[in-house]
C-alpha positions as CSV (number, residue, x, y, z in Angstrom):
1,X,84.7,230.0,142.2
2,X,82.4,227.5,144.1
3,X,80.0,228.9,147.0
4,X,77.2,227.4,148.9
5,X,74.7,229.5,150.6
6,X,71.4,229.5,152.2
7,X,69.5,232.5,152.6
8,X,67.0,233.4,155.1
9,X,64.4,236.4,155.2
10,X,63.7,238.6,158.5
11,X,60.8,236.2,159.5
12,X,62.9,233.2,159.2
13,X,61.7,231.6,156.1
14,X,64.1,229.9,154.2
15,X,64.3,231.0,150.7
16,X,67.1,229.3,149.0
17,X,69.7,226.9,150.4
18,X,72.5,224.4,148.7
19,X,74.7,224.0,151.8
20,X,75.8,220.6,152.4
21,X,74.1,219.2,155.9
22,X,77.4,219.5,157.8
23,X,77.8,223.0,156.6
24,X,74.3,223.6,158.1
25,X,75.3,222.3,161.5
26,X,77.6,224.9,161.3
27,X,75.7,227.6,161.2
28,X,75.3,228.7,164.6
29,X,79.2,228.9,165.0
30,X,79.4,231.9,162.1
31,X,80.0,235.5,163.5
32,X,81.5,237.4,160.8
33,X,82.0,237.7,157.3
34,X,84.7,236.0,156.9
35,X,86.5,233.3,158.8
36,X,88.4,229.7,158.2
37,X,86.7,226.6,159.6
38,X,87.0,223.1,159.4
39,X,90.9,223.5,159.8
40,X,91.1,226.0,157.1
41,X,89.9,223.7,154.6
42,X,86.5,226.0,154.4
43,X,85.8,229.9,154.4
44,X,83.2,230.7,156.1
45,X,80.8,234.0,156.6
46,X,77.4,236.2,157.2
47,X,76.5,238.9,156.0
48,X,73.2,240.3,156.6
49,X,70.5,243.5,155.9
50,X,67.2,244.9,157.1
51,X,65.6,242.2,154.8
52,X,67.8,238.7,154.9
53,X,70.6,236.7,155.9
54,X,73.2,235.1,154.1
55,X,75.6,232.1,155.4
56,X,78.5,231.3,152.8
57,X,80.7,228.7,152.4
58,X,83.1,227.3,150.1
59,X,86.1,225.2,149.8
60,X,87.5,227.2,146.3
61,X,91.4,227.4,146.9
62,X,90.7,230.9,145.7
63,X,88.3,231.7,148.4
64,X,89.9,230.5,150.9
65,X,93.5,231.9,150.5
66,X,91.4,235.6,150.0
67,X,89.6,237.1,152.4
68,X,88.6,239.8,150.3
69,X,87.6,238.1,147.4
70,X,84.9,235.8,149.6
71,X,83.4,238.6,151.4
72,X,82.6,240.3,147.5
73,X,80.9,237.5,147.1
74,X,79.1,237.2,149.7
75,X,77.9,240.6,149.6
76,X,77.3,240.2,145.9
77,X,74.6,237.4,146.9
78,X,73.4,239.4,149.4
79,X,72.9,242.5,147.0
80,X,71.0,240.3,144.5
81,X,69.0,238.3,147.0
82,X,65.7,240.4,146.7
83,X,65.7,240.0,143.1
84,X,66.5,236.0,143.8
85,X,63.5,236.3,146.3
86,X,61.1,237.9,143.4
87,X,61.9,235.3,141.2
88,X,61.5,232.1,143.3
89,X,58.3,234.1,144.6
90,X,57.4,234.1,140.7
91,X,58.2,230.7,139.7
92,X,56.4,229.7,143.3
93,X,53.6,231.2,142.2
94,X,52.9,230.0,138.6
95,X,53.7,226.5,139.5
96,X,51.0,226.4,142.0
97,X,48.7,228.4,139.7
98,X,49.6,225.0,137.4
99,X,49.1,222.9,139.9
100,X,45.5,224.2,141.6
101,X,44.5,224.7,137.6
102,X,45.0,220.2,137.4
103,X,43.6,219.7,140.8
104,X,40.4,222.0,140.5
105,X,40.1,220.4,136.5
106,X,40.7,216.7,137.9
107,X,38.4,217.5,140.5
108,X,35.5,218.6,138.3
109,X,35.9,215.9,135.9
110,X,35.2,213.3,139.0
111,X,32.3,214.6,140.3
112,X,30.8,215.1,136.8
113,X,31.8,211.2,136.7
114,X,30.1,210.7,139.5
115,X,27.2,212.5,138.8
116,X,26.5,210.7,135.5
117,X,27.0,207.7,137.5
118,X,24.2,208.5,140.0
119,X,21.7,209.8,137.5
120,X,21.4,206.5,135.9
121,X,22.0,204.4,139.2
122,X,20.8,206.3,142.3
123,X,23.4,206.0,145.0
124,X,21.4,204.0,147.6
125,X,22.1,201.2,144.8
126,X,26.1,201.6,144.5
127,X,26.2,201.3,148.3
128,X,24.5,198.1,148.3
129,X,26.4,194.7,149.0
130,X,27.9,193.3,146.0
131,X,25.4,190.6,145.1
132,X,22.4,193.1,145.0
133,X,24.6,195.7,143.4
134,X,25.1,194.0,140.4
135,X,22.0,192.6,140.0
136,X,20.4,195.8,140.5
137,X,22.7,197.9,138.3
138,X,21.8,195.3,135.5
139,X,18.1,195.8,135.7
140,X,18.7,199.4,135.3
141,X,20.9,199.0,132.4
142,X,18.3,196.4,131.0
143,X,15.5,198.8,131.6
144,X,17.2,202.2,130.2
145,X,19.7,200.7,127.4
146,X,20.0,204.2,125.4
147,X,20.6,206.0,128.8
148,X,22.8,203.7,129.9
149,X,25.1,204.0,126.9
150,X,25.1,207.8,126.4
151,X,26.4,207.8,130.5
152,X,29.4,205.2,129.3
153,X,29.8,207.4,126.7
154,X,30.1,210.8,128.9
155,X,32.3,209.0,131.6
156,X,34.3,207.7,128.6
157,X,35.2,211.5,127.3
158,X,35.7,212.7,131.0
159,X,38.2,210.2,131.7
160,X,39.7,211.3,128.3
161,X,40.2,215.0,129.7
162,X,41.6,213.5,132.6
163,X,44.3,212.1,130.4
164,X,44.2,215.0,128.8
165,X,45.4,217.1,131.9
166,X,47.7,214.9,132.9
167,X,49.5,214.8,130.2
168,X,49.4,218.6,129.5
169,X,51.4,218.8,132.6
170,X,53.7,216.4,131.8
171,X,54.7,217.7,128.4
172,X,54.3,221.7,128.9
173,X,55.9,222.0,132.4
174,X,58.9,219.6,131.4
175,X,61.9,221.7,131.0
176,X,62.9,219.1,128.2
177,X,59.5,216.8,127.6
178,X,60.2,213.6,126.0
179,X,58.3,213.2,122.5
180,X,58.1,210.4,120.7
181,X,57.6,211.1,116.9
182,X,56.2,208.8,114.4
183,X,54.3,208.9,111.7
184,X,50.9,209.0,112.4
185,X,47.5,208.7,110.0
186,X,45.8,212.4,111.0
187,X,42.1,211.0,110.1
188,X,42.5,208.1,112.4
189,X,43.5,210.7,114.8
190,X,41.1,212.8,114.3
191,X,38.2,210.2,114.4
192,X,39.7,209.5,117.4
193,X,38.9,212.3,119.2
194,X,35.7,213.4,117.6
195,X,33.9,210.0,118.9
196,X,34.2,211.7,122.5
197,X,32.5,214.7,121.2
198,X,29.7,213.2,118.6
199,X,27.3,213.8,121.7
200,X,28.1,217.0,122.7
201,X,27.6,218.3,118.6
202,X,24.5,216.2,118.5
203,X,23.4,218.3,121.4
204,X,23.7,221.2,119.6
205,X,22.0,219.8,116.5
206,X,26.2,220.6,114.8
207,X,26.3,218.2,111.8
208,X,30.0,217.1,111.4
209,X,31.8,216.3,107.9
210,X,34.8,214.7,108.3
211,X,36.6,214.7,104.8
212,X,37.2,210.7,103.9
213,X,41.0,211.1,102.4
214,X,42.8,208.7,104.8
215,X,45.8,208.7,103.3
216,X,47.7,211.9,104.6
217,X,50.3,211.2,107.4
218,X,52.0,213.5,109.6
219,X,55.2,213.2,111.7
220,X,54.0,214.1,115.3
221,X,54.5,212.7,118.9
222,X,50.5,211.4,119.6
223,X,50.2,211.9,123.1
224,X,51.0,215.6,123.1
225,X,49.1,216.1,119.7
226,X,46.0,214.4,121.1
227,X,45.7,216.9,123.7
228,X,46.2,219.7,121.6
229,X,43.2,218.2,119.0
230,X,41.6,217.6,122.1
231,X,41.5,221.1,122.9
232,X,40.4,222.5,119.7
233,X,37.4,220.2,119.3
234,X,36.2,221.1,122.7
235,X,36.6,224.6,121.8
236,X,34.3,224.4,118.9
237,X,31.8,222.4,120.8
238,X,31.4,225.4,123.1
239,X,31.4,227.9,120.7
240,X,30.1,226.5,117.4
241,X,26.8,227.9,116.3
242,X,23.7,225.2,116.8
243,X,22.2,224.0,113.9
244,X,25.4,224.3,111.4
245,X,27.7,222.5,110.3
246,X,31.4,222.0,111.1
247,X,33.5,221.2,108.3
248,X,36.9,219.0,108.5
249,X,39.5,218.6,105.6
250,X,43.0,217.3,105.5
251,X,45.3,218.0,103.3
252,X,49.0,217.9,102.4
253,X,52.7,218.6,100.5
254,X,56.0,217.5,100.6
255,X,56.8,218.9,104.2
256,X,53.6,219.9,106.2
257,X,49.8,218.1,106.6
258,X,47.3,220.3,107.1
259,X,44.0,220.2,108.9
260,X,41.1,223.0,108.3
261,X,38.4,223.6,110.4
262,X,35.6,225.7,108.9
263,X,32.5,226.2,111.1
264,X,30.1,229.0,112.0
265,X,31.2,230.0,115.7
266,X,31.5,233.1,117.9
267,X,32.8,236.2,116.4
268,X,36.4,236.8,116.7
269,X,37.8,240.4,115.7
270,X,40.7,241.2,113.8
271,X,41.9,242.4,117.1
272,X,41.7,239.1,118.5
273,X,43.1,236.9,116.3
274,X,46.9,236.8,117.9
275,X,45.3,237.6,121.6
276,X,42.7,234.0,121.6
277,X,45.9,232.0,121.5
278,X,47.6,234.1,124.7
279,X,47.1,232.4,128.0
280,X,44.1,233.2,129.6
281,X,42.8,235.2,126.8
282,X,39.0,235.0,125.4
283,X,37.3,236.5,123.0
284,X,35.2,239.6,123.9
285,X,31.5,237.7,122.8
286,X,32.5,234.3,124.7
287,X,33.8,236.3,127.6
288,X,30.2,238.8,127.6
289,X,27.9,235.1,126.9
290,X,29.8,233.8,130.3
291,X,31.6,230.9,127.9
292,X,34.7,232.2,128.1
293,X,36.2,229.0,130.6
294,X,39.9,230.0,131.6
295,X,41.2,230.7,128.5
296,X,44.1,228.0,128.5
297,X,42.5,225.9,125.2
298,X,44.0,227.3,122.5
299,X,47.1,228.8,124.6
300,X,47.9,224.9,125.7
301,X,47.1,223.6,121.7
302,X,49.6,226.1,120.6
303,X,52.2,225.4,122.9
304,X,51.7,221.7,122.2
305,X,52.0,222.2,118.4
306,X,54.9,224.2,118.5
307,X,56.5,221.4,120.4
308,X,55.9,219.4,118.1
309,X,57.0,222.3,115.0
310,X,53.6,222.6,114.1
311,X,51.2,225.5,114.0
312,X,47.8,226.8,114.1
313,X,46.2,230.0,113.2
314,X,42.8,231.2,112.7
315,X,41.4,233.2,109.7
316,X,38.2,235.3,110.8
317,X,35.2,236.1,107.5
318,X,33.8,239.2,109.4
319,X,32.1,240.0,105.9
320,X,30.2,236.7,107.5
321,X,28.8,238.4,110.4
322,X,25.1,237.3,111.6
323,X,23.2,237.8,114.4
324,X,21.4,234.7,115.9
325,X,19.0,235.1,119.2
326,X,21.1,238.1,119.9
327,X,24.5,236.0,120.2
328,X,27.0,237.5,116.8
329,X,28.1,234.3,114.7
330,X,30.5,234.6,111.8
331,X,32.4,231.8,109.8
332,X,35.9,231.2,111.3
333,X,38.6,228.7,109.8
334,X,41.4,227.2,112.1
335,X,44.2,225.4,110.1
336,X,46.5,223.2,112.0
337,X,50.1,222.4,110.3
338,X,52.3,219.5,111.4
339,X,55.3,218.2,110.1
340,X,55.3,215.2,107.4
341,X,58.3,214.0,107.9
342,X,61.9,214.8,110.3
343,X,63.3,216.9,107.6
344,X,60.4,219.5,108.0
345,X,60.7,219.8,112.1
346,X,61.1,223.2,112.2
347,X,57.6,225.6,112.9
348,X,55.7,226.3,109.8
């Protein structure tokens, strides 16, 4: 049995309503629970508490030959419409906790863009006219070639990240997200992603071996599984330990690939090995150092891999543990499984 209803708090906010526009024209001329309008085509009613309002219509044969039967359902709705409330109010809320977290992140990204921008060409220059503008961008670039490049380089990886975002958005707030698997080659992947970081590890004095095997393929949709790489290499540029080494090797079998990630980074305890990958989750040192961030990396590359019926999980050498400037180090491995082929899509 079909009915269409809108509900309406005590202050007058509208909290849910499918009534069709003539229906809410209507409105004003409903005075009871039930009554036929329209010619008796539709049954009509209101029902209200201390709390809401409810305004019911329908057109069900059913409904409109019974009276009885349309007022238990509108008093059923009515009943249930605090829960309804609680879980609009829910959804409400963590979609604009989604949406602040891409704004405030799309946000940052820019002005870092545009304060790498300015360090190497001071504003007053930008704002020039455009035939002194170029000519004094280019005598800047001429003069500071190395600076020059490492600032295409950062705004390169920032723009990155703001793909990134984007298409985390896309893909994990889609109630069906569209993937397109293929085979892909996981070190050109890979290399991919690292030459947006090579700076940030060179910072930190972090050599990088990248195994050379580039012959192991994996079955994967490459937008989604970019971010989620993404993710995972910026995490262990934040928390590797400086003057190490991180270590990358592929692998693979008949039905899953197989990269491993073994570097000396931030202690994680036994206790924490399930919890880093919960959203909004750090570990205790990152969170006690102030690196912590919001916690969403390895949440959002977990959710991504899954998606794509991989996985990744994180073995912890606490038998490893060394102290460094105060800061605990141990060496931690995260291996990341994907599918090789369609027959293996189903998580690891």
């Amino acid at each position: 049995m079909v009915i269409r209803y809108r509900i309406v708090s005590a202050k007058g906010i509208i909290i849910s309503c499918d009534l069709l526009p003539s229906e809410i024209m209507l409105i004003k001329n409903i005075n009871s629970k039930s009554q036929k309008i329209n010619n008796g085509s539709i049954r009509a009613g209101v029902s209200k508490n201390e709390l809401y309002t409810v305004y019911a219509f329908s057109s069900d044969k059913d409904l409109i030959k019974s009276s009885l039967k349309f007022k238990t359902q509108l008093d059923l709705i009515l009943r249930t419409t605090e829960s309804i409330d609680q879980i609009i109010d829910k959804a409400k809320t963590s979609i604009n906790k989604s949406t602040s977290r891409l704004i405030h992140n799309l946000t940052t990204l820019n002005a870092h863009n545009i304060q790498e921008i300015y360090s190497l060409i001071p504003q007053d220059g930008v704002s020039r006219n455009m035939r002194t503008q170029i000519s004094f961008a280019k005598e800047i670039v001429k003069a500071e070639p190395k600076e020059a490049a490492i600032t295409l380089l950062k705004i390169a990886k920032n723009n990155a990240s703001m793909k990134v975002e984007f298409s985390v958005f896309k893909k994990l707030f889609d109630s069906n997200p569209e993937l397109q698997r293929r085979k892909h080659n996981i070190h050109k992947v890979l290399m991919n992603i690292f030459y947006l970081f090579f700076p940030d590890f060179t910072d930190k004095n972090v050599k990088v071996i990248v195994g050379d095997d580039n012959t192991h393929m994996a079955y994967f949709d490459y937008e989604s599984v970019h971010v989620a790489l993404y993710h995972m290499i910026e995490n262990a540029t934040k928390y590797i330990k400086p003057d190490s080494i991180l270590k990358i090797d592929i692998d693979s079998n008949d039905k899953y690939s197989q990269i491993s990630m073994d570097m000396i980074s931030t202690e994680i305890k036994k206790s924490e090995v399930e919890k880093i990958f919960f959203e909004g989750v750090s570990g205790e040192l990152p969170t006690k150092i102030g690196k912590a961030g919001d916690g969403i990396g390895l949440y959002r590359a977990q959710n991504i891999l899954h998606l794509n019926s991989g996985s990744i999980k994180v073995t912890p050498y606490p038998e490893s543990l060394e102290s460094t400037l105060g800061f605990k180090f141990q060496r931690n491995v995260f291996v990341i499984k994907l599918p090789t082929c369609k027959q293996s899509l189903t998580n690891p």
